[in-house]
C-alpha positions in Angstrom: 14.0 4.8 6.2 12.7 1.4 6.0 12.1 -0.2 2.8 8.4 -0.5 1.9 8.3 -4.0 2.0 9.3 -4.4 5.9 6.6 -1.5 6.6 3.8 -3.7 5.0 4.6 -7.0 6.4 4.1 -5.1 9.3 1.1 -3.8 9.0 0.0 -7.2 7.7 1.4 -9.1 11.2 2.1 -7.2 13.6 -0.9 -7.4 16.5 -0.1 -4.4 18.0 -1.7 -2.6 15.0 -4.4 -5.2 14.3 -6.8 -2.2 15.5 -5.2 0.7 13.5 -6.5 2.1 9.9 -3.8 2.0 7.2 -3.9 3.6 3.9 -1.6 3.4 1.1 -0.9 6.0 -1.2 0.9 4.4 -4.6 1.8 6.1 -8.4 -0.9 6.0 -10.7 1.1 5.6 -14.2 -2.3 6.1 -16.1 -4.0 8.9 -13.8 -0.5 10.6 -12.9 -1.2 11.1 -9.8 -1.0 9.4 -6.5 -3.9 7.3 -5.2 -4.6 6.4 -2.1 -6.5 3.8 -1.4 -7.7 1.5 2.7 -4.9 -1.4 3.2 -8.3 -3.4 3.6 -8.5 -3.5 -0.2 -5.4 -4.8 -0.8 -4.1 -8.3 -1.7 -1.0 -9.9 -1.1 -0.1 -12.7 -4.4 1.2 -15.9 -2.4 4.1 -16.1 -4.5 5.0 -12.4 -5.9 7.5 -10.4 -3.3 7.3 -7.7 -5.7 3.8 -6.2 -6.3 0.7 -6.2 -4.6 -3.1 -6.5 -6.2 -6.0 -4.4 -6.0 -9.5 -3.9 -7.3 -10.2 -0.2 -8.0 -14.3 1.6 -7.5 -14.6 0.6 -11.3 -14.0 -3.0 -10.7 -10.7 -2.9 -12.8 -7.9 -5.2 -11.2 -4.3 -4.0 -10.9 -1.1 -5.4 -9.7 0.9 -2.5 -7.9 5.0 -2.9 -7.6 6.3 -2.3 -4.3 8.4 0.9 -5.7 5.5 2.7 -7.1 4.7 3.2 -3.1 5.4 6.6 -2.2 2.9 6.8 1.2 1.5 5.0 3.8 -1.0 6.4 6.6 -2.1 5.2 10.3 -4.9 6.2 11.3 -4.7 9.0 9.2 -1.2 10.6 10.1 1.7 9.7 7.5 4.1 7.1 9.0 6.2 6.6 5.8 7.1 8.0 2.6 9.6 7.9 -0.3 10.6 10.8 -2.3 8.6 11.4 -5.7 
């Protein structure tokens, strides 16, 4: 398996899926469950190789560690996963 890390850099460069939908499905420590939310709405800190950043549908900003990743979709069919 490929660590998460290597998965979303390519998502984030590789052309050849410019076109595709990604979705990312992380652990929700708060909720207990696993969100998923559109790659779109992500953000990648310039200087933080550890965590990514999202704003959720209430507004509220979170910073999301790379091992609380447990899925990622293209174009709706699972292409990755890690074990709960």
């Amino acid at each position: 398996m490929k660590p998460v890390q290597e998965m979303l850099n390519r998502i984030r460069w590789d052309e050849a899926w410019a076109d595709d939908e990604f979705k990312i499905g992380y652990y929700d420590r708060v909720e207990q469950r696993i969100v998923v939310v559109a790659f779109k709405e992500i953000f990648f800190p310039k200087d933080d190789h550890f965590s990514f950043d999202l704003i959720d549908q209430e507004g509220e900003w979170h910073s999301v560690p790379y091992h609380r990743v447990k899925a990622i979709y293209r174009n709706g069919r699972l292409i990755w996963h890690r074990k709960h």
